[in-house]
N, C-alpha and C positions, 0 to 999 in steps of 0.2 A: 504494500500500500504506500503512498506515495507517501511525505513527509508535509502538511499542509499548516501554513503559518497565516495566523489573524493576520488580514486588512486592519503625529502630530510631529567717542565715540560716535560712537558707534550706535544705531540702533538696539544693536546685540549685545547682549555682556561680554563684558573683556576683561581677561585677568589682567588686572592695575599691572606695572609693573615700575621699579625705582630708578627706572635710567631716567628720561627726562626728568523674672527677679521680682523678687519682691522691694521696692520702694518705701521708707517708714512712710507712716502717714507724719510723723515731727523728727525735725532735721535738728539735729544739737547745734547750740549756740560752736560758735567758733571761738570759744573762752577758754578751750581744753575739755569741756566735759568729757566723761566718761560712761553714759546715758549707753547702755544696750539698747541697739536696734530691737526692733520683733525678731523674732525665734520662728523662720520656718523654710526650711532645709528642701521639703519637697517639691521636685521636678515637673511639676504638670499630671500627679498621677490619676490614671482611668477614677473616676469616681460616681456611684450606684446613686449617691444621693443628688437630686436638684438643688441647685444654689438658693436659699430662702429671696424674694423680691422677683424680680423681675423671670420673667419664661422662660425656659429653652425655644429657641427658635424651630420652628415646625413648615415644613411646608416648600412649595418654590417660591426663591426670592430671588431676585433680579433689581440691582441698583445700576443698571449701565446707565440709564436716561437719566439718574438723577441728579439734583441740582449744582452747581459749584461748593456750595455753602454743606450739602451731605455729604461730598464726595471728598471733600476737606474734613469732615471729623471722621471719614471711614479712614481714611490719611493717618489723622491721629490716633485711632483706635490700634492699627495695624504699625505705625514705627514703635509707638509707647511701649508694646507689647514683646517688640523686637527686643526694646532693647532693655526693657525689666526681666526677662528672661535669656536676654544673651544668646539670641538667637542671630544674631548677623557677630555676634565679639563685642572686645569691648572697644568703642570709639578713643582713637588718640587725639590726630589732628588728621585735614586733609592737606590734597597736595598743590592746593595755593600755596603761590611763595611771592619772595619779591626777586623779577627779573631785569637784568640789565640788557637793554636794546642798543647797541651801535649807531653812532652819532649820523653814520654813513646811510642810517636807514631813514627815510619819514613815515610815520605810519600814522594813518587817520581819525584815531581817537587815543584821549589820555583816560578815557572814563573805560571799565571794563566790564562789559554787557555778558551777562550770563550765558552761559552755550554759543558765545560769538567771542567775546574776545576784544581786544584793540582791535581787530580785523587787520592784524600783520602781514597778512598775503595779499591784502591789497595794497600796500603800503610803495615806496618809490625807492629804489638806491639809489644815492645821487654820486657816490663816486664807487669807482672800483681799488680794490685793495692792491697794496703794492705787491712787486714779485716774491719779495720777502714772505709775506703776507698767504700768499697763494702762487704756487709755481707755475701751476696751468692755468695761461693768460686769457684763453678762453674761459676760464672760471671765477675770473677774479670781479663780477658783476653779478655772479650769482650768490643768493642767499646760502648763508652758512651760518648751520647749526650744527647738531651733536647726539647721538647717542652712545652709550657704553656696552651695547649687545648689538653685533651683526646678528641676523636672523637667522639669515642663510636660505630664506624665501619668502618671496613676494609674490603671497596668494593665500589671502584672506578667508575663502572659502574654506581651507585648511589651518586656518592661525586662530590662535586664542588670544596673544599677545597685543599692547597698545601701540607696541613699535610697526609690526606687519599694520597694522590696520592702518598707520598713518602713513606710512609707502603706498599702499595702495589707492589710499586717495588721491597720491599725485596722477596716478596713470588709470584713473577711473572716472566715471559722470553717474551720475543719479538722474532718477525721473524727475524728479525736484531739487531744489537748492536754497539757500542764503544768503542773501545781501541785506547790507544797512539800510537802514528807510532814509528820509534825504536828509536830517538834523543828526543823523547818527546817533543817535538818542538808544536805539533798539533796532532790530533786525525784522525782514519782513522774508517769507517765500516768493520765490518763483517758478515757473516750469523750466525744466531742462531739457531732459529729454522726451517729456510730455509735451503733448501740445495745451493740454486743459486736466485743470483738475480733474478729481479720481468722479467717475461717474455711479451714483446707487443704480440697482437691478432690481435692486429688491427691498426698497426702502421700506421702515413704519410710520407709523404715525410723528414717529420724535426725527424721521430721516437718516435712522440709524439703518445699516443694512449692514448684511455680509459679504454680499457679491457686488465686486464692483471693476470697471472695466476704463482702464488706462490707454488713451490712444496715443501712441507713442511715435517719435521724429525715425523717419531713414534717408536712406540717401537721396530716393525717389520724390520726395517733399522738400527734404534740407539737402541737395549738393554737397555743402560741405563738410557734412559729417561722414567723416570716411576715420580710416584705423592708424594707423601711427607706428613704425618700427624703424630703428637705426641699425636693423641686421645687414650682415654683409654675407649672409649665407656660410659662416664658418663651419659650424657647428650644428644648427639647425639648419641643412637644407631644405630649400623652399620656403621658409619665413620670410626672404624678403617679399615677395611675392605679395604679402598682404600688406605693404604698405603702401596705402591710399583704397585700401581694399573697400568696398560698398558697406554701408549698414543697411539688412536686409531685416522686415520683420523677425523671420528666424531665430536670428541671433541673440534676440531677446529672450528664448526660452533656454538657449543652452546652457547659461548659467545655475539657473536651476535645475536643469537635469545634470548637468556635471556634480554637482554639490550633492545630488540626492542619488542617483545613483551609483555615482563613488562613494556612497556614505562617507561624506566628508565631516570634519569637525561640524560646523555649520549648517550642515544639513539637519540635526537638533533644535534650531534654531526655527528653521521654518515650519519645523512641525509644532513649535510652542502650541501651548493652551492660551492663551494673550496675546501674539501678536502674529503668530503661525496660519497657516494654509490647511482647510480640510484633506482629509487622503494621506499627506505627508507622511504622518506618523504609521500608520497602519502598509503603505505602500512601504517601507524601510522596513518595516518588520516582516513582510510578503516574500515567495521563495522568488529571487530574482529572473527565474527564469518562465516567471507564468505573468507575474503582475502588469499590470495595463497602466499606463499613464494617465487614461481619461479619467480613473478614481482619484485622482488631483484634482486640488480647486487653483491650478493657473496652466492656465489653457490658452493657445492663440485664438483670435480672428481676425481672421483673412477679410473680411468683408469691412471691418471695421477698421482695420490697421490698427488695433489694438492687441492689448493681452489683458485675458480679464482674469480675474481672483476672486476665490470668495474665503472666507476668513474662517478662522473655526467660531471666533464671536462677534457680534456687532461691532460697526465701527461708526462713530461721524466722519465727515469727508474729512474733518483736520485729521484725525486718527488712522484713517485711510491710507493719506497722502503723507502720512510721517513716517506709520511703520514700511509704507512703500520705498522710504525715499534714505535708500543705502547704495553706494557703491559694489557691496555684493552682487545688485543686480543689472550690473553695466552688460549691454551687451556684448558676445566674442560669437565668432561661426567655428560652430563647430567642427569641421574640417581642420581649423587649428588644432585644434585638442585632438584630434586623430593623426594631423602629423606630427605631435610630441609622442602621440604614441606609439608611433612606427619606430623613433631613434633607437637606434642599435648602440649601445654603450657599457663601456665594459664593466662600469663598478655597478649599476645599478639595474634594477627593474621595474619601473616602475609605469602604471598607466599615464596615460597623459594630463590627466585631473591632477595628480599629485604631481608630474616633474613640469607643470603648469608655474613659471616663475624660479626656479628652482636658480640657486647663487652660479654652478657653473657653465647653464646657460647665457649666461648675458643677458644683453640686449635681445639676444635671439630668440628668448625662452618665455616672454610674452609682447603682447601687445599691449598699445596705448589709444584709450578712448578717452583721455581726461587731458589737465592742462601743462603737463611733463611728458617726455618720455625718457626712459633708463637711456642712459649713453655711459657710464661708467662703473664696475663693480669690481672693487680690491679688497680680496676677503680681510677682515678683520682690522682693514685702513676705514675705504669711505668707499660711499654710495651714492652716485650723482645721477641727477636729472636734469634735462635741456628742456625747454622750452620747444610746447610741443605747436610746429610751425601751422599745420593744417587743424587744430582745435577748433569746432563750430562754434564757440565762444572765445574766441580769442582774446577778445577785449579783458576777458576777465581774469587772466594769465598776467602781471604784475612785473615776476620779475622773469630772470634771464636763465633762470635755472636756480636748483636745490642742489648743494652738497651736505649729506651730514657723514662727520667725521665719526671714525668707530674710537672713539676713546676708552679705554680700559680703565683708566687710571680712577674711571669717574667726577664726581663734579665738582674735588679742587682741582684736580688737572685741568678741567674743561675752563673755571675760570682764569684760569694763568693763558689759559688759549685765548680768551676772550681778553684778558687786558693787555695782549699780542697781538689784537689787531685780527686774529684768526676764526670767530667767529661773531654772528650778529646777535645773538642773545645764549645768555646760558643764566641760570638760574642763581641767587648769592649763598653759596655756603655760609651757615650760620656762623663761623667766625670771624666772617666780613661784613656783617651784619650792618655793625655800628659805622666802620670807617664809610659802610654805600650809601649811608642812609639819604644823607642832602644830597647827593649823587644824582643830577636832570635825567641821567640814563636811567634811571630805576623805576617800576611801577611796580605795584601790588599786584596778582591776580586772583579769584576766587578760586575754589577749590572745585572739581571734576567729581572727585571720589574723597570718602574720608577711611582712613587708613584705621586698622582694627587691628586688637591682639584676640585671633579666633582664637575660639576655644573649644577643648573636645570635654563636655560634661558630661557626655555619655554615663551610666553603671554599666555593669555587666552584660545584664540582660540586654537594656535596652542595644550595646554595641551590637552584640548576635545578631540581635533582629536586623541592623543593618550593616555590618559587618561580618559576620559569622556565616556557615559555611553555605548557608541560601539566604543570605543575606541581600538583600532588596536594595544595597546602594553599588557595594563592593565587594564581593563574595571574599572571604579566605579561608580556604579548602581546607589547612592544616594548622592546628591549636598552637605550633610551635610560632607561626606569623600573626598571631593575636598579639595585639599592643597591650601593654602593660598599663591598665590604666588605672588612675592617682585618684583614692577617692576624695580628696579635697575638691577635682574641681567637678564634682555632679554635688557640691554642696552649695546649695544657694546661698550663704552669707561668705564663705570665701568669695567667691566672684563679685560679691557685693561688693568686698573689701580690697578685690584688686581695683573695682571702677574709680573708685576713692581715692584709690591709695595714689594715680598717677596724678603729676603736675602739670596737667597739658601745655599751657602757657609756657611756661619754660622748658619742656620738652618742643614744641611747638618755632618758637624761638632759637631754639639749638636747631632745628632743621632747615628754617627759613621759611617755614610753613603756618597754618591760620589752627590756633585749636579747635579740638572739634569734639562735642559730647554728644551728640546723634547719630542715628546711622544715615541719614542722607544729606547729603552736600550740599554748597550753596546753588547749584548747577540744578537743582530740580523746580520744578515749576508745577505749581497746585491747578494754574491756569493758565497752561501756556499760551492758549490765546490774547489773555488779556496782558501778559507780561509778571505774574503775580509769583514772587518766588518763594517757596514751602518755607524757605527757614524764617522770612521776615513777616509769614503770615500768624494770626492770634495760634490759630490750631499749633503750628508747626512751634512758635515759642512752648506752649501748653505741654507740650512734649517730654521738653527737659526743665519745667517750672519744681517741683520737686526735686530735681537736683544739682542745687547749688549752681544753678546757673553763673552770677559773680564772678565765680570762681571758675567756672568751666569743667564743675562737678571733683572739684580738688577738697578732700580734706582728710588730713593724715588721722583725727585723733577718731574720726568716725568708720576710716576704714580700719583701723586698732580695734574698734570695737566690734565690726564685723569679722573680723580675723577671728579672734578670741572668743565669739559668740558658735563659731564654725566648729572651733578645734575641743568645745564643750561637747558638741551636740557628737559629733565624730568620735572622739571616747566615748562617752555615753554607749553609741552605737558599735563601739568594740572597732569600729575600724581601724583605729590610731591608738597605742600606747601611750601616755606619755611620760617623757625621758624627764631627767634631772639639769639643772645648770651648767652643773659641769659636763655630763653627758646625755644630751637632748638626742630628740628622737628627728632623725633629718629624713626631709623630703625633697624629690627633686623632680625640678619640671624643665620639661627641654623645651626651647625654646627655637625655631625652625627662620632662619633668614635668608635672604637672597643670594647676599653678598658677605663678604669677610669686611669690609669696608662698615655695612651695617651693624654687625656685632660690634666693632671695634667703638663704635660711636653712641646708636641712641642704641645698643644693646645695655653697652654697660650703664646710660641712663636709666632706662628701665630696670631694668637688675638691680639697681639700687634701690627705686622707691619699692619693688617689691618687698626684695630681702629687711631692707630695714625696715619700714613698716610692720610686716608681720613678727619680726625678730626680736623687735620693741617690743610689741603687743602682749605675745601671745610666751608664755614659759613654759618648757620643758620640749619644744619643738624647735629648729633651727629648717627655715625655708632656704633655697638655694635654686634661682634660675639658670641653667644651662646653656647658654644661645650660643648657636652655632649656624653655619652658614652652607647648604647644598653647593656640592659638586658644579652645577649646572645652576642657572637663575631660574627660570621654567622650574627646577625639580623642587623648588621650594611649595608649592602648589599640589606636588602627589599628595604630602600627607596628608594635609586637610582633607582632600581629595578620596582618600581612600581610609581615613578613619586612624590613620598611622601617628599620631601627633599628640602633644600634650597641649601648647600653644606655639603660634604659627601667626607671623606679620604677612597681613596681606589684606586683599581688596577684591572687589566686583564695582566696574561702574559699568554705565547704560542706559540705555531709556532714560533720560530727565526728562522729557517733557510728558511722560506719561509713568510716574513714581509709583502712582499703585502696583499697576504691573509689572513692577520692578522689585516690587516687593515679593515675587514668587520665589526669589534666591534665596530665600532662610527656610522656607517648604521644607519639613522634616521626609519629604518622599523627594527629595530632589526631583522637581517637575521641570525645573530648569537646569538642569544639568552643572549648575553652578556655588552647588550650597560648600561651604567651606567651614561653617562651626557647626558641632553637634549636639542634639541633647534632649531634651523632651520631643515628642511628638504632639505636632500642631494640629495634628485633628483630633486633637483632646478637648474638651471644653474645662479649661482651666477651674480649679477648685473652688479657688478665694480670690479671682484673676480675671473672669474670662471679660472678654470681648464684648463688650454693651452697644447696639446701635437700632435706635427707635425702638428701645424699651423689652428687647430681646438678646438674648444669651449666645454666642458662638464660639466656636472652636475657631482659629485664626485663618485656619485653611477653607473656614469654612465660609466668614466674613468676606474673604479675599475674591473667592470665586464668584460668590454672591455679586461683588462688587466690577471683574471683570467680566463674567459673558452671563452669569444669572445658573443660579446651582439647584438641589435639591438637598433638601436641611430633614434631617431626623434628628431629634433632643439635638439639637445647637451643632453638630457635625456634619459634613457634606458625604453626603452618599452617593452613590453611583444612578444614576436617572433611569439605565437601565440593567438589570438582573437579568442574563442568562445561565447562570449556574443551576439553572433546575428546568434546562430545555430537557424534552422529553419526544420522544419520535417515534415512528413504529409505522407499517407498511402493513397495505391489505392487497393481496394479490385477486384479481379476477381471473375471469373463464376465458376473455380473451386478451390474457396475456401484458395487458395493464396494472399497473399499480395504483395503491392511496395511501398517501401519505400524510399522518394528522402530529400536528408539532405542536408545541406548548410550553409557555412561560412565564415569569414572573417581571413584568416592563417597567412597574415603579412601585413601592412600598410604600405609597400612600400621595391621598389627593389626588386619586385617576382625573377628576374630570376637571382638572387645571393643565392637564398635557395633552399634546397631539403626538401620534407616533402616527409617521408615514413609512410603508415597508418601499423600501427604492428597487429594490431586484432580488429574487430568489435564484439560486441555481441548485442544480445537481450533477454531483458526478456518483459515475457506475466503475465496479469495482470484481475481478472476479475472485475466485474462491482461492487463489495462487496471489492472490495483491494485484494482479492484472486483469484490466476489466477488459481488453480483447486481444484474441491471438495475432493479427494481425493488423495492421493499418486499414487494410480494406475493408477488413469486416467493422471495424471502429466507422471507418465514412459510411459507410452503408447503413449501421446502423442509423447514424444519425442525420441522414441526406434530408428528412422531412426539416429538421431546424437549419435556415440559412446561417445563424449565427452558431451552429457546435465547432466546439474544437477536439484538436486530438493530440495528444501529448507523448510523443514518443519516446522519453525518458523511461515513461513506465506502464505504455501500452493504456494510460486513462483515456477517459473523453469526460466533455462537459458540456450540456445544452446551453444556449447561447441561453439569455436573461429569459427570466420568465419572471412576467409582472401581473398583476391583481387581473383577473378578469380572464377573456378568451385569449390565447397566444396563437401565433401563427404556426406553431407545431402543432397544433389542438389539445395542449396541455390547458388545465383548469387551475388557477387558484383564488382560494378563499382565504381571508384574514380578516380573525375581529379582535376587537381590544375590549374587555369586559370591565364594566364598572368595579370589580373586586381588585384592577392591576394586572391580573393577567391576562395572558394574547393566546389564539391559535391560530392555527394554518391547517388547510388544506388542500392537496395539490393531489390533482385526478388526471391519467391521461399518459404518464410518463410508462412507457414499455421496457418492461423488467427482465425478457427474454436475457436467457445465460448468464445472469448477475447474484451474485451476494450480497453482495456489499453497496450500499449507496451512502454518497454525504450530501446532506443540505447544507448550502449556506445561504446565511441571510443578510440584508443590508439594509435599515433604518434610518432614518432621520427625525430626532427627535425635535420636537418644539415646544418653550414654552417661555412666559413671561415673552415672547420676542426672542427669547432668545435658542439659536438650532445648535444642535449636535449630532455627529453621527455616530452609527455603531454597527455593530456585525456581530455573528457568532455562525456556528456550525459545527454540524452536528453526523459520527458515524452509525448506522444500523444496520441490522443485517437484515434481508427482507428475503421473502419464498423465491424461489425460482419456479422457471414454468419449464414443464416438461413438454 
């Protein structure tokens, strides 16, 4: 039988990288008290009882349509919670700093606009640097900047990283784009490669839809927009070839089938629950060798010169035309990607989706549809771009070209570069802090992402379940690769007492950077239409109002008391002995960095408020942070990643102008592929904690989805909308050699007559009594010559009737489907001829709707049914 698989900055999250809980209800005076916090240690546990006051939430809820004003305290309900439970780490600062810009540059604003920037790309060189300066005299007008990681490739569709992503912008175009509005005050959209905004299909009443269709520019319309290479045929033969090559509809879709069929990093991304495409996810989980592309929701048309999309959840047009508007989906023809994948080369093998950009192709080894193209790459020196001459916006192209230099040394080297005259901005290491400060070159910038010490709070148990040997994040097959993990930190008043314990300000300050006690940056916007940014809204203050705002949530004598409140409850609990003065009972926690450079600096800052804080505090224990720095800068990221870690400096940014949705990265089921702290499960409905919004109770996972596409809630937790775990099937053979098939299940647990379930397509496959349902091909088309749509599968001798939908089909197959006010569904399917078979599989395919808002789904189901003699 065959092996059959179910049918989901940067827009996208990116791992930051460093080149460029319970709350008291009374905060002790800052006089030294010694006041114990409350006393309460547990993790979010399942709990039988309802919370006394307000409900568990019951029922479908759907807040997509609601107002700016709900959708701001659903903001606040959802970070508060993050970060009283330590669910995204704990906040340090982010990675605003103050940077110094080269006198040789003008750039257009001194004011710094959230998600835009000075707008330094638009900005002017007015003179070129001397030979000194820059050797290659053709480069000496080009923009020079810096990172401290070569990549090693440029192609995004596979990169996690914020370095690849910003390469690739040079030699990429979006459907949409940004520019300043005419005071520079703030930034406004435009179309790019669109002609018009995103169109609904299938709008509601609020204009909200799923499906929506992008008519997009090609050559045939716009002349100018053709492809861009400075290959010389070295290496990639026939790459030059496509330079000035036509943009063809086409090429608009191959980027997404490259990503999704290669299962690419990225290709995760598009199958999101939030800002993903129907089909995606189910189509990547399908055996690759049967699945159909039409089960996608982005599709061309021909007729329209468009590519349309339909989303997994509603969008407005802003939302539409945001999460559409990435350079991942710059057009390429795919014929490129098939002559990478022809190269014969001796170190590697690789399809053409992955050696797509790759360092020792060159110039050769992609194309440019953006306002750069690669002309230079010296591995581990620098990475230059020239100004790309045929760009269909060329106006918009500024300067003369990008180099950034590969600096190892990091960012005091880079500024010794820069006060050499060697580059145009580089960031002030904090112990230049003071001498820059009056410095005309210097501007502040906000922060992107705010920088966290994650944390693994996991117990035991709870690791297993996502770690352990069917563990649901990161599997580890053998007990001896369990992490050792530290019960202090599944203690909620330890963690309490590390938030405390840090000095962000002057940590802050030591880095060049903006403190930061929240999990979301200044870069996120509550309302991005209107300009309105989360951190300077009432909500987003409300967030961290109970802690110690002032101060930036700094206070040593109240993290002492959480310490010592922790290592009470931890004796108690027999976990922890504790030791005497002279010989204390030590614990140690490793501490995971990028860099050696990092440890050397704000490690040992951190290490100190740690160690002394608790060391102070707490008697008969001696704490001790371990930081150390990965092999690799990426490998700082496995641990979190896979459950391996005690605490781990790192980051997720993304999505700002849509922060809810962004908020799926602390998901204790990792939905987004991105979660990096561990520890309670968020579709718990917290004890003494949970989630309040319009006078009902929820689990965080639960509030969340509610709030992005509209979920189905049982007691305050999101449930699945629909239940196939109790399909049921069975066959009636008749006299002439037909079958009946009657199926049944359970579609939602409760509130049937608030949903619509639409069945989209049935099929069947026939199976014989050997796993092969015909001896030969022939007999397989024969059989099935009445359905113009069967196929026939030569791997393992199946076949399948093309779709069979509600009513009469064109093979003269029958089916019936109801949905019964109790939640359950059947089916009946009459007509299908059972001759020489055992075995048959139904599958099925739904679309669920409610509140406005759709989902799909499938299942399927094997039975053995009579044979006719």
């Amino acid at each position: 039988m065959k092996n059959k698989k179910l049918l989901v900055l940067s827009l996208f999250g990116v791992l930051a990288l460093t080149s460029c809980g319970k709350t008291p209800s009374e905060v002790p005076s800052e006089s030294g008290s010694e006041k114990e916090p409350p006393v309460s240690s547990e993790q979010v546990p399942p709990s039988s009882e309802e919370p006394v006051g307000p409900k568990l939430a019951q029922g479908l809820k759907n807040f997509t349509a609601s107002s700016g004003e709900e959708r701001a305290e659903i903001l606040y309900q959802l970070e508060k919670y993050t970060i009283d439970n330590f669910l995204g780490g704990i906040p340090m600062y982010d990675d605003g700093s103050s940077v110094l810009y080269s006198q040789r540059l003008e750039i257009p604003s001194d004011v710094y606009i959230p998600n835009y920037g000075f707008g330094v790309s638009e900005g002017t060189i007015l003179a070129p640097m001397t030979a000194e300066q820059e050797p290659t005299e053709a480069w000496r007008s080009y923009y020079h900047t810096w990172t401290s990681n070569d990549p090693g490739l440029i192609n995004y569709w596979d990169g996690r990283d914020s370095v690849t992503s910003n390469l690739w912008g040079l030699i990429t175009s979006s459907y949409y784009g940004n520019e300043f509005n005419d005071d520079k005050t703030g930034y406004q959209w435009y179309n790019s490669l669109a002609k018009e905004l995103p169109i609904a299909l299938n709008a509601d009443g609020n204009g909200m839809a799923t499906k929506w269709r992008v008519k997009v520019k090609t050559t045939a319309d716009t002349p100018e927009l053709v492809y861009h290479t400075l290959s010389e045929d070295k290496v990639v033969k026939g790459s030059k070839a496509f330079n000035g090559r036509a943009v063809v509809l086409e090429d608009y879709l191959t980027p997404f089938k490259t990503m999704i069929n290669h299962e690419l990093f990225r290709a995760t991304d598009l199958g999101s629950e939030t800002s993903g495409f129907v089909g995606v996810k189910d189509y990547l989980k399908a055996n690759p060798t049967t699945r159909d592309w039409k089960t996608v929701g982005i599709q061309l048309n021909e007729a329209e010169g468009s590519i349309d999309f339909e989303f997994n959840t509603k969008k407005t047009q802003f939302y539409a035309m945001y999460n559409l508007s990435s350079g991942l989906f710059s057009p390429i023809p795919q014929d490129f990607i098939e002559l990478l994948d022809g190269l014969k080369l001796d170190d590697e093998n690789l399809p053409g989706a992955q050696r797509y950009g790759k360092q020792g192709l060159g110039s050769e080894g992609l194309l440019s549809l953006g306002m750069y193209t690669l002309e230079s790459w010296v591995p581990d020196q620098a990475i230059v771009f020239k100004k790309n001459p045929v760009y269909f916006e060329k106006d918009r192209a500024h300067f003369e070209g990008y180099k950034y230099a590969i600096i190892k040394g990091g960012a005091e080297i880079a500024y010794q570069e820069y006060k050499a005259g060697k580059l145009d901005s580089v960031g002030v290491p904090s112990k230049y802090l003071k001498e820059e400060m009056d410095n005309p070159e210097r501007r502040n910038t906000l922060g992107n992402t705010v920088w966290k010490l994650q944390v693994n709070s996991t117990d035991k148990a709870r690791w297993l379940e996502l770690f352990g040997p069917n563990g649901s994040v990161y599997p580890h097959a053998k007990e001896e690769d369990y992490w050792e993990l530290k019960p202090v930190l599944s203690n909620h008043n330890f963690l309490e007492g590390m938030y405390y314990a840090i000095d962000r300000a002057e940590l802050a300050e030591q880095q060049g950077a903006n403190p930061a006690q929240a999990f979301l940056s200044d870069s996120y916007m509550v309302d991005p239409e209107s300009g309105l940014v989360w951190r300077a809204s009432e909500e987003g203050k409300r967030v961290i109002a109970e802690r110690i705002p002032e101060k930036f949530g700094f206070s040593k004598s109240l993290a002492g008391s959480y310490f010592k409140a922790a290592m009470e409850e931890l004796v108690a609990e027999k976990k922890y002995v504790r030791g005497t003065a002279e010989k204390p009972t030590e614990i140690t926690l490793k501490l995971i960095y990028q860099t050696q450079n990092q440890v050397d600096t704000e490690g040992v800052t951190l290490k100190g408020y740690l160690e002394k804080t608790f060391n102070e505090a707490v008697q008969g224990f001696k704490l001790t942070i371990d930081a150390y720095a990965t092999s690799d800068f990426m490998d700082a990221y496995n641990g979190p990643m896979r459950g391996e870690f005690d605490l781990s400096f790192g980051s997720i940014s993304g999505n700002p102008l849509d922060p809810i949705a962004f908020m799926d990265t602390v998901c204790s089921d990792n939905r987004s592929g991105f979660t990096l702290s561990w520890g309670p499960d968020t579709n718990v409905v917290h004890p003494t904690q949970p989630l309040e919004f319009q006078g009902e109770l929820y689990s965080y996972d639960a509030l969340l989805a509610a709030a992005i596409s509209g979920a189905a809630i049982k007691d305050g937790v999101e449930v699945p909308n629909i239940t196939f775990g109790k399909v049921e099937a069975d066959a009636e053979l008749a006299a002439d050699g037909t079958v009946t098939v009657r199926a049944s299940g359970t579609y939602y647990n409760g509130a049937p007559e608030e949903i619509q379930v639409e069945l989209d397509c049935v099929e069947f496959w026939y199976y014989g009594a050997d796993g092969e349902g015909f001896e030969t091909k022939e007999e397989a088309l024969a059989f099935l010559s009445k359905d113009p749509g069967a196929r026939y599968y030569a791997d393992n001798g199946g076949a399948i009737t093309g779709e069979i939908v509600e009513g009469e089909n064109p093979s003269g197959v029958k089916l019936e489907i109801t949905f019964a006010e109790d939640g359950t569904w059947s089916m009946v399917i009459t007509g299908l001829t059972a001759n020489l078979h055992e075995e048959y599989e139904i599958d099925y395919y739904f679309t669920v709707t409610f509140s406005g808002a759709a989902s799909s789904f499938e299942g399927y189901k094997v039975f053995t049914g009579p044979v006719a003699k």
